[in-house]
Backbone atoms as SQL, in Angstrom:
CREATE TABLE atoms (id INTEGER PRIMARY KEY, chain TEXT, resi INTEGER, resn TEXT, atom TEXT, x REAL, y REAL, z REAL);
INSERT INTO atoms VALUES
  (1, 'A', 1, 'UNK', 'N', 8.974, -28.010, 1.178),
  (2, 'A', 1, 'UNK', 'CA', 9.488, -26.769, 1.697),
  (3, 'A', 1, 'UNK', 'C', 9.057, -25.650, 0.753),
  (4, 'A', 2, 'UNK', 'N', 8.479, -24.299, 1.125),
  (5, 'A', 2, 'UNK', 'CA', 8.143, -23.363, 0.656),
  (6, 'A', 2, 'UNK', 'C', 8.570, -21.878, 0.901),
  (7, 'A', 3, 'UNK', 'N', 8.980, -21.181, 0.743),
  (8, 'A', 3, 'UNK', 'CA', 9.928, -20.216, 1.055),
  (9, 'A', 3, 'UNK', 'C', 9.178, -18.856, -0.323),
  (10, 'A', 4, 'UNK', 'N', 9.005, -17.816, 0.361),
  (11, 'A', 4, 'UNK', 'CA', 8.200, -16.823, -0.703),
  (12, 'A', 4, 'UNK', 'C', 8.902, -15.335, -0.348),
  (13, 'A', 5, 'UNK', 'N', 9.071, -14.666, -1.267),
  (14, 'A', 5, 'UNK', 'CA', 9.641, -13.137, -0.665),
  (15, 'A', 5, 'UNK', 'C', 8.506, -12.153, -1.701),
  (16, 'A', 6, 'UNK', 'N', 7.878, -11.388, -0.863),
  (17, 'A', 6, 'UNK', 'CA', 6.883, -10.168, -1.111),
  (18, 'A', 6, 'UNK', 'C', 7.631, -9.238, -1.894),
  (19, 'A', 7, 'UNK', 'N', 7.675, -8.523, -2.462),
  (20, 'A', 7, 'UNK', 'CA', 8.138, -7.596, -3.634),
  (21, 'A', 7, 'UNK', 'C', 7.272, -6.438, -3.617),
  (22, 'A', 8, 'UNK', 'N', 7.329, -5.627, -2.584),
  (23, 'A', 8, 'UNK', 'CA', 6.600, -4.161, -2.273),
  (24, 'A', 8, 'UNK', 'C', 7.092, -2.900, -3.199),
  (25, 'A', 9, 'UNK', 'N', 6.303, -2.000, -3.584),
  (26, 'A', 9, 'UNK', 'CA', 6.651, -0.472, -3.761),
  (27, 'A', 9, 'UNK', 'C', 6.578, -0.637, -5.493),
  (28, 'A', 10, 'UNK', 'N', 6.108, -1.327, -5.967),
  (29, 'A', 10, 'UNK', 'CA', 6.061, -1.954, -7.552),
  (30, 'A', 10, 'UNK', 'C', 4.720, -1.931, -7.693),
  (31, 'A', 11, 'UNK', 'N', 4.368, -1.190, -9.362),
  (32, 'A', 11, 'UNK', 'CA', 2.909, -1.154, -9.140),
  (33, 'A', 11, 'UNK', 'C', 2.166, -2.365, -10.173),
  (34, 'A', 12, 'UNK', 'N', 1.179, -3.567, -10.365),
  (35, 'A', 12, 'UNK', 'CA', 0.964, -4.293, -10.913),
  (36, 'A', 12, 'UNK', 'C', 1.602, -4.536, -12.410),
  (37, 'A', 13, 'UNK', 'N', 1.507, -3.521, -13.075),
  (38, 'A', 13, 'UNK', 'CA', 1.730, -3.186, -14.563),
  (39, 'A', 13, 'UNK', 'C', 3.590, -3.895, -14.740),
  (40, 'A', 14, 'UNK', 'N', 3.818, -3.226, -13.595),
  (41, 'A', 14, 'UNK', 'CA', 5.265, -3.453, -13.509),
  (42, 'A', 14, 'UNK', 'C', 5.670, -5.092, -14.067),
  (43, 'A', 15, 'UNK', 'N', 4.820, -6.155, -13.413),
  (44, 'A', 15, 'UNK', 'CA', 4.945, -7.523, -13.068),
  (45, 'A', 15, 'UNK', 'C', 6.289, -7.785, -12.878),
  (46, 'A', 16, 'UNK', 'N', 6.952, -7.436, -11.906),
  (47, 'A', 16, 'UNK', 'CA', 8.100, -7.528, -11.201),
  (48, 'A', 16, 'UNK', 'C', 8.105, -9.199, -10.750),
  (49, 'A', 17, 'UNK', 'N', 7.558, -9.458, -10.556),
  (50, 'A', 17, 'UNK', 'CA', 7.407, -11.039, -10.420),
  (51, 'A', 17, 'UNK', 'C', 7.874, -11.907, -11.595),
  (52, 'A', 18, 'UNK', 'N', 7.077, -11.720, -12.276),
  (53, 'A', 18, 'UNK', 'CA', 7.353, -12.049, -14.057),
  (54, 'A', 18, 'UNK', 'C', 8.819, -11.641, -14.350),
  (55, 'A', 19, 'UNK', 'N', 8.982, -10.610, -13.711),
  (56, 'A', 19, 'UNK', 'CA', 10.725, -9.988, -14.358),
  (57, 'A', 19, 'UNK', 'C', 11.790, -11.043, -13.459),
  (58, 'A', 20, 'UNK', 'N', 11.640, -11.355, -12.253),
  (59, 'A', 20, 'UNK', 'CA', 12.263, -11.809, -11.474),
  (60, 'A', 20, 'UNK', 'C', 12.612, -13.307, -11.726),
  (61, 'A', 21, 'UNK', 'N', 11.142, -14.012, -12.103),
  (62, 'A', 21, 'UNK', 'CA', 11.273, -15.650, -12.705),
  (63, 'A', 21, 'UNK', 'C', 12.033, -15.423, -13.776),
  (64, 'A', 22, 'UNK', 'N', 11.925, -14.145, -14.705),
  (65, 'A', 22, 'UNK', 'CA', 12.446, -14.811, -16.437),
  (66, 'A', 22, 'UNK', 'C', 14.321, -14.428, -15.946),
  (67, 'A', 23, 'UNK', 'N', 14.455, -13.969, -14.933),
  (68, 'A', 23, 'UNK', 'CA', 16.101, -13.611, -14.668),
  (69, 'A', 23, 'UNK', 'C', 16.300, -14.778, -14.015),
  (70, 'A', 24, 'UNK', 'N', 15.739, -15.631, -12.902),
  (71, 'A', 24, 'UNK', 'CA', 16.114, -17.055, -12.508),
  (72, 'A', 24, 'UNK', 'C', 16.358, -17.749, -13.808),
  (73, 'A', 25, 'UNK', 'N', 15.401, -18.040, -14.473),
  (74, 'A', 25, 'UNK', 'CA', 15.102, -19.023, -15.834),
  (75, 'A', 25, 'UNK', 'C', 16.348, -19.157, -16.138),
  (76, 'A', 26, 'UNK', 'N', 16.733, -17.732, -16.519),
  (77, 'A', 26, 'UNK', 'CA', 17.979, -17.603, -17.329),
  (78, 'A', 26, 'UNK', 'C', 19.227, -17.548, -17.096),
  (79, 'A', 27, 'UNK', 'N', 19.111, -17.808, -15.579),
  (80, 'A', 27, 'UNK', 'CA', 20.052, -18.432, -14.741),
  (81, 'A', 27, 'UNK', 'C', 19.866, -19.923, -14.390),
  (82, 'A', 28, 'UNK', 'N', 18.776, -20.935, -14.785),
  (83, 'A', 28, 'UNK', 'CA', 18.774, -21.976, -14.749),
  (84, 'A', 28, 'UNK', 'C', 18.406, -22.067, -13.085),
  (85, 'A', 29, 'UNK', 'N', 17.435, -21.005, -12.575),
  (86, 'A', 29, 'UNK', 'CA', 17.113, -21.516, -11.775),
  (87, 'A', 29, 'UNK', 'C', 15.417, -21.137, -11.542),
  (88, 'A', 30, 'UNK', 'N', 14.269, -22.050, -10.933),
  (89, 'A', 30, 'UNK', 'CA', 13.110, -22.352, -11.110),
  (90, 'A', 30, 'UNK', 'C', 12.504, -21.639, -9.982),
  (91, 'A', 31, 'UNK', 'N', 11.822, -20.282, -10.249),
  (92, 'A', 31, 'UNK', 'CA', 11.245, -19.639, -9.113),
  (93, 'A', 31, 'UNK', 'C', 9.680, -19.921, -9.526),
  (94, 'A', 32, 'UNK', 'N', 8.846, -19.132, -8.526),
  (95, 'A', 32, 'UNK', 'CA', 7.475, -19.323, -8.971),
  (96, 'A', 32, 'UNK', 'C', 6.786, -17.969, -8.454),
  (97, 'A', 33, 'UNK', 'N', 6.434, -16.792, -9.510),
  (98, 'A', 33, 'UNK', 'CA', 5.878, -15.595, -9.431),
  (99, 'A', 33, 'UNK', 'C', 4.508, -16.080, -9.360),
  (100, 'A', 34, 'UNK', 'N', 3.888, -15.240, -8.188),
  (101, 'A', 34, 'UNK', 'CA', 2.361, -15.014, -8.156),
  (102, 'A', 34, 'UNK', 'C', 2.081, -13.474, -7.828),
  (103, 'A', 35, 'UNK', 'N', 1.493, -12.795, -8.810),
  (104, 'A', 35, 'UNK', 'CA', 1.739, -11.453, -8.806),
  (105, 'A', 35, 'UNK', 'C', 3.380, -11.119, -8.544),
  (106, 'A', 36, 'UNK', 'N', 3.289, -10.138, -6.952),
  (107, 'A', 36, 'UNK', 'CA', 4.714, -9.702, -6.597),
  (108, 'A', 36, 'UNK', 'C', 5.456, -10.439, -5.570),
  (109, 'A', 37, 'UNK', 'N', 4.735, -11.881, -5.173),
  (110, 'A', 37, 'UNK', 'CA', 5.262, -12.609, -4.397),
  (111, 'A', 37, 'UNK', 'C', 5.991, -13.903, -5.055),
  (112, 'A', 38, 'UNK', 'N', 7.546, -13.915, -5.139),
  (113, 'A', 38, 'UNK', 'CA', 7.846, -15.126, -5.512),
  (114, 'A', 38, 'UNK', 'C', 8.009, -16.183, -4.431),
  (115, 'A', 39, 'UNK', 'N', 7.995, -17.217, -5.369),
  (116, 'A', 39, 'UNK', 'CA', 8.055, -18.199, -4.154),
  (117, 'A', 39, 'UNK', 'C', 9.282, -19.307, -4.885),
  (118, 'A', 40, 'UNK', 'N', 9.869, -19.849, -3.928),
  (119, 'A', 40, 'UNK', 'CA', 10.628, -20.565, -3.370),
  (120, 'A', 40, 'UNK', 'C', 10.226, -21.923, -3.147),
  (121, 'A', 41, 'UNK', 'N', 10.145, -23.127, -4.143),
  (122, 'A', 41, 'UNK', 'CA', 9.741, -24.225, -3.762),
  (123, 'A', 41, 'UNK', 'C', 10.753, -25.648, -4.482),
  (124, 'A', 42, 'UNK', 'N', 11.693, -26.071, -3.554),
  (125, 'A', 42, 'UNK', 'CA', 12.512, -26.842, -4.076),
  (126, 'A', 42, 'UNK', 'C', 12.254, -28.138, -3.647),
  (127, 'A', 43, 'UNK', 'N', 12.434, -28.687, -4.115),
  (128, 'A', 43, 'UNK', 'CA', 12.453, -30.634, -3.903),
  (129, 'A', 43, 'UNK', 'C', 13.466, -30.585, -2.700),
  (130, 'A', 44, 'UNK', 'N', 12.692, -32.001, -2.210),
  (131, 'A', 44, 'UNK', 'CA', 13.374, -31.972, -0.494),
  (132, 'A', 44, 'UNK', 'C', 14.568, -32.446, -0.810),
  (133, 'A', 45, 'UNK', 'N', 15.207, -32.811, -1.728),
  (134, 'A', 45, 'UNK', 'CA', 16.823, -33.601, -1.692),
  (135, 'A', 45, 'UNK', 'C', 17.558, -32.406, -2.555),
  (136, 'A', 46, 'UNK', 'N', 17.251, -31.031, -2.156),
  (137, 'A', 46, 'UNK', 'CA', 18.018, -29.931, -2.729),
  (138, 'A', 46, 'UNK', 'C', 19.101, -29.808, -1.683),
  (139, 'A', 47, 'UNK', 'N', 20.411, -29.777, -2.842),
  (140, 'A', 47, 'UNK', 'CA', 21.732, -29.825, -1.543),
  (141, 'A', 47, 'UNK', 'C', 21.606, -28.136, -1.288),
  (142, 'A', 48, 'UNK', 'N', 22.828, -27.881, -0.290),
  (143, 'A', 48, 'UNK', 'CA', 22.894, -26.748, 0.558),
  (144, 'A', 48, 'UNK', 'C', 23.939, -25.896, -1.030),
  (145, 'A', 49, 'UNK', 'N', 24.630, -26.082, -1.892),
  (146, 'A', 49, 'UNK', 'CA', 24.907, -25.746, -2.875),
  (147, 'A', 49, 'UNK', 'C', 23.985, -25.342, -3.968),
  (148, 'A', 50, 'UNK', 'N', 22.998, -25.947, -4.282),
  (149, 'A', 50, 'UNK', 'CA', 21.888, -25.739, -4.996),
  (150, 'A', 50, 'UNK', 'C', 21.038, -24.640, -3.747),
  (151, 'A', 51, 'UNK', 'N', 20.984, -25.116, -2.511),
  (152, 'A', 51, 'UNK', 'CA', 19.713, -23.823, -2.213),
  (153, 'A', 51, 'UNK', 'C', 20.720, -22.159, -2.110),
  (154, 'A', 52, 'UNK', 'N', 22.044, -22.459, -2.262),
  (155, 'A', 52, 'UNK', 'CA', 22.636, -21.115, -1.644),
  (156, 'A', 52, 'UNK', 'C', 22.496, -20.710, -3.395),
  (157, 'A', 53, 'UNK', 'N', 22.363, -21.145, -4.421),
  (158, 'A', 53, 'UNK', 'CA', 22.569, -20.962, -5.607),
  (159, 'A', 53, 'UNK', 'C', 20.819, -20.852, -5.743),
  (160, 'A', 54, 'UNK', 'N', 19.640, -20.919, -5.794),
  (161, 'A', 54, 'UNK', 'CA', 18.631, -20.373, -5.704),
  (162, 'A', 54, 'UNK', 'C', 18.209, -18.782, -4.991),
  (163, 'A', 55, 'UNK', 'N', 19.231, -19.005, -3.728),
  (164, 'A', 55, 'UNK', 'CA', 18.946, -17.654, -2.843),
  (165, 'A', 55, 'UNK', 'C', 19.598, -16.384, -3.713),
  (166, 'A', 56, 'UNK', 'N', 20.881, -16.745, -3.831),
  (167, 'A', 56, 'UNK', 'CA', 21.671, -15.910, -4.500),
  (168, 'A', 56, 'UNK', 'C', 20.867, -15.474, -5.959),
  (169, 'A', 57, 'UNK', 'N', 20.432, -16.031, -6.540),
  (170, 'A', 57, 'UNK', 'CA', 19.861, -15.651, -7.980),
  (171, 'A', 57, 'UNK', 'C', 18.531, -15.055, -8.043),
  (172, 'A', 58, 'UNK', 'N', 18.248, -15.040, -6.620),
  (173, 'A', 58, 'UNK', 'CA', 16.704, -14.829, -6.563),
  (174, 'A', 58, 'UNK', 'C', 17.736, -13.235, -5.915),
  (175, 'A', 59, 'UNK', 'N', 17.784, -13.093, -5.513),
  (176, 'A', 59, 'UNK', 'CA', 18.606, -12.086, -4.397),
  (177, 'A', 59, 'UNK', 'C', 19.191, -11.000, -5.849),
  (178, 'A', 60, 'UNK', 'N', 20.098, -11.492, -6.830),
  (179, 'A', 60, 'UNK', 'CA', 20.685, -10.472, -7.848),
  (180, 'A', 60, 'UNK', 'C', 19.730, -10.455, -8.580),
  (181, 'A', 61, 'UNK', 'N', 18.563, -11.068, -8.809),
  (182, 'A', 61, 'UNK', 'CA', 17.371, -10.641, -9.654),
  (183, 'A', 61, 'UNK', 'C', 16.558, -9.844, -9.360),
  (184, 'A', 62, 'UNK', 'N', 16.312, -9.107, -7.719),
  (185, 'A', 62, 'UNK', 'CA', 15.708, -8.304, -7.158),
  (186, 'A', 62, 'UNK', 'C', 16.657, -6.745, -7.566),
  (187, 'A', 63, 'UNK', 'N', 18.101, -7.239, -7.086),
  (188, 'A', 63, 'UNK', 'CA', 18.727, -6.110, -7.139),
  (189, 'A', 63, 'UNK', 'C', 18.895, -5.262, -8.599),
  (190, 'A', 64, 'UNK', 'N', 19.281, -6.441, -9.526),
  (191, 'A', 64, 'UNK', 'CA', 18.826, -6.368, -10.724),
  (192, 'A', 64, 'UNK', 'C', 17.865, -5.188, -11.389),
  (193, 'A', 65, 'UNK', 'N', 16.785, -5.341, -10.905),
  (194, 'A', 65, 'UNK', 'CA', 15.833, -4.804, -11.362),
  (195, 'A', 65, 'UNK', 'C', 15.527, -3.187, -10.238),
  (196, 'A', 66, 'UNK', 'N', 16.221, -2.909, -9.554),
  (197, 'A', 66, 'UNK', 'CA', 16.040, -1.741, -8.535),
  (198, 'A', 66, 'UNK', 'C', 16.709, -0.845, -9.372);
């Protein structure tokens, strides 16, 4: 399963991507920045507790940074 969210209106230098993984990290949770697109890639036996706890951290790491 692969799941990616685009990160528009940010200009390269920014690496908003980079900012976004090191705020998962440090929430103990494993994103994957390519440029401004993170992605979303969990092992198929991720419970519905663990993915609402990926969304959510990926979600206050965007807001985070606005």
């Amino acid at each position: 399963m692969i799941c990616a969210i685009e990160l528009k209106g940010y200009k390269p230098e920014d690496r908003i991507g980079l900012k976004v993984y090191q705020y998962g990290l440090d929430k103990g949770v494993l994103l994957r920045p390519l440029g401004h697109v993170v992605y979303f890639m969990p092992p198929y036996i991720i419970t519905l507790d663990e993915c609402d706890k990926m969304i959510d951290t990926a979600y206050d790491a965007v807001k985070s940074l606005l």
